[in-house]
C-alpha positions as CSV (number, residue, x, y, z in Angstrom):
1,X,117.2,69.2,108.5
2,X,115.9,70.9,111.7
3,X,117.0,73.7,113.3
4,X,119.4,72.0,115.8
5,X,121.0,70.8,113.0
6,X,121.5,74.0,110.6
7,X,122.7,75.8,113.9
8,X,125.4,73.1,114.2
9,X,126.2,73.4,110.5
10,X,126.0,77.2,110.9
11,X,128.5,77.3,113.9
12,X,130.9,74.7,111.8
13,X,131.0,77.0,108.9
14,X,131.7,80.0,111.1
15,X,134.5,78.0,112.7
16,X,135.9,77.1,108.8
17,X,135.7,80.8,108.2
18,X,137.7,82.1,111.3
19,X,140.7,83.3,109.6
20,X,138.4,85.8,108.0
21,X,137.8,89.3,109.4
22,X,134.5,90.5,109.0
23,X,132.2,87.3,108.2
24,X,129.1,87.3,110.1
25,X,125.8,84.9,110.3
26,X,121.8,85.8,110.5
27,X,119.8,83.5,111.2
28,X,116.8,83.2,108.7
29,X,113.9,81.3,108.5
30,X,115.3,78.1,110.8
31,X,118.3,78.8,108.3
32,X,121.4,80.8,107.9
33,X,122.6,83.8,105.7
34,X,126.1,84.3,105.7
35,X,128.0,88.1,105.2
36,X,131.5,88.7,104.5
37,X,132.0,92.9,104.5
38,X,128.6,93.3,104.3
39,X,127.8,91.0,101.0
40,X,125.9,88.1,101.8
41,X,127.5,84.9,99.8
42,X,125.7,82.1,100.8
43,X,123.1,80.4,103.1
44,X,122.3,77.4,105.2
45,X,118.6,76.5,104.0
46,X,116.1,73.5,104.3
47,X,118.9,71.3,102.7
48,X,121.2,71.8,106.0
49,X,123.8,72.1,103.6
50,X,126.0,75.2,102.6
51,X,124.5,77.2,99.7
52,X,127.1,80.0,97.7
53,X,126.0,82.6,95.7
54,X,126.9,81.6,92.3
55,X,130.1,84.0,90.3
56,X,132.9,83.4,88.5
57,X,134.8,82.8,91.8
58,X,132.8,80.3,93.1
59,X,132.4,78.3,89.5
60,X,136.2,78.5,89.4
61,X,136.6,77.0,93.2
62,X,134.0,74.4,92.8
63,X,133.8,73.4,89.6
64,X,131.9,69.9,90.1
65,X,129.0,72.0,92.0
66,X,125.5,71.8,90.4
67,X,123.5,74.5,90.6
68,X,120.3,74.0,92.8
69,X,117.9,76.1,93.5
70,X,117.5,76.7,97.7
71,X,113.6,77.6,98.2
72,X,110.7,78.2,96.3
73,X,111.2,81.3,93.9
74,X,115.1,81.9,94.6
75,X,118.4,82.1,92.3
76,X,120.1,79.1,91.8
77,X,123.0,78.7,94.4
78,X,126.0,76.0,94.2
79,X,126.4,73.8,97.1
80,X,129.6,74.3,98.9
81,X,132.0,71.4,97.9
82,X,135.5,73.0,99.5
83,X,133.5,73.4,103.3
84,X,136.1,71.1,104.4
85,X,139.4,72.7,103.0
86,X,139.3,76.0,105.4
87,X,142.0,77.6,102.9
88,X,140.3,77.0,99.8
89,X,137.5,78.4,101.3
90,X,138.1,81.5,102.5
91,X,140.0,82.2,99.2
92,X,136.8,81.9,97.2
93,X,135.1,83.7,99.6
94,X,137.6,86.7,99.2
95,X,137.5,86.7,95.3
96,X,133.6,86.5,95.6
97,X,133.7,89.4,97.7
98,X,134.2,92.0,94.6
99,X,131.9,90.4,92.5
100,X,128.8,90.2,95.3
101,X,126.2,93.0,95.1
102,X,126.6,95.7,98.2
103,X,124.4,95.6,100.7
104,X,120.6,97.4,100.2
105,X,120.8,100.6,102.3
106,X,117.2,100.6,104.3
């Protein structure tokens, strides 16, 4: 994917996730990472595909993900099989909320 392409991605996800208060995007690297409160729960990495941190929320939401592991030397993440049901998405991304680390303070 180039970078044209993970913005487009990047802006779609954004617009699946516009019910949700507080969700924000960084871009990264040519890719994305994606914040709600604070908590980063997924990316948009060399793939050009939607990346979620994997928790019990997100195993119970997409059951038929397999893992995969983003980049060189990172955690295994589950590609994002509900992106298209905007509902079903920002519910998982609500219940993954509580179980996402906080924030680093610098």
């Amino acid at each position: 994917m180039d970078k044209e392409q993970n913005k487009r991605m990047a802006e779609y996800v954004m617009d699946q996730l516009s019910g949700l208060s507080g969700v924000r995007k960084l871009p990264m690297m040519g890719g994305y990472l994606f914040y709600y409160n604070d908590r980063v729960f997924g990316g948009i990495y060399s793939s050009g595909e939607l990346l979620i941190k994997i928790t019990e929320a997100s195993k119970k939401h997409m059951p038929d993900s397999e893992p995969e592991i983003p980049y060189e030397g990172a955690k295994e993440m589950l590609p994002c099989t509900v992106l298209e049901d905007r509902e079903k998405l920002q519910q998982m991304i609500i219940e993954m909320w509580k179980e996402l680390p906080e924030r680093k303070k610098k």
